[in-house]
N, C-alpha and C positions, 0 to 999 in steps of 0.2 A: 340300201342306204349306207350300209358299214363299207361297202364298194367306193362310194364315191368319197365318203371320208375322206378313207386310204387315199384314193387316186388325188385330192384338194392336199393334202398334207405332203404327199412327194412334190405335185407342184411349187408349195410352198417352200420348201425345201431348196429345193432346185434353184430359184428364185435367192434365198439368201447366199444360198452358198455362192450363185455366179456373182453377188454384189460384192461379199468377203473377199474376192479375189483381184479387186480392183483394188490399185494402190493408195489414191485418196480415201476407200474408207477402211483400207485397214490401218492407215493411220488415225483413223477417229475409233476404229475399234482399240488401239494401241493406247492411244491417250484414256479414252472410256475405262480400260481396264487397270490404269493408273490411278487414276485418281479413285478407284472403287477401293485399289487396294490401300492405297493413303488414307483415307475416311478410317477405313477396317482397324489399322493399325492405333490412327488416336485414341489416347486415354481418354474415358468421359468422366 
């Protein structure tokens, strides 16, 4: 069972990382991690 985890989670893995690598969503990753830090920084 602990086997196939493992082997669903590299899959998964794998899987993100080839989308990361695509230009249209690393610019949505790019944006995503813009505005996360903007939010971070305002005073509440």
């Amino acid at each position: 069972m602990k086997f196939l985890r493992g082997v669903a989670a590299a899959g998964i893995a794998k899987k993100v990382y080839s989308e990361a690598r695509k230009p249209q969503n690393q610019a949505r990753i790019k944006s995503a991690v813009a505005k996360v830090r903007q939010r971070g920084n305002q005073p509440r």
